[in-house]
Steps between C-alpha positions, in 0.01 A plus 500: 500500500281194534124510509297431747173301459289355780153253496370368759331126575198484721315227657180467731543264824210291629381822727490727188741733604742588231873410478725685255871434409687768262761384221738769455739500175835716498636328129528155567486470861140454639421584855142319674429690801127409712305780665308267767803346599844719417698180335718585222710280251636616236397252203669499142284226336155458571372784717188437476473166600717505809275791612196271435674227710582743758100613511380161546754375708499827800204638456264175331371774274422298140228612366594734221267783446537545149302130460791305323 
């Protein structure tokens, strides 16, 4: 049975609200799914990044609230 791990990538847009998309892993297959929005896309390489893009892209939430 494969195991399940999620994280999650969150970004601040210009009106600080936050803006969260989950990375879901089931073995190798990842799964990005956004709570502001609903979009999904399942995402084998690079997870993280592609839900960065999505962030900035729908919701022009980029500033990262961990500071790097």
């Amino acid at each position: 049975m494969p195991r399940i791990d999620t994280s999650k990538v969150s970004r601040w847009d210009q009106h600080g609200r936050e803006h969260v998309v989950h990375v879901r892993r089931t073995g190798v297959q990842r799964t990005i799914r956004c709570d502001t929005c609903g979009w999904r896309r399942g995402a084998q390489f690079l997870p993280w990044l592609k839900a960065q893009e999505h962030l900035a892209e729908a919701h022009q939430a980029t500033v990262d609230p961990a500071g790097s």
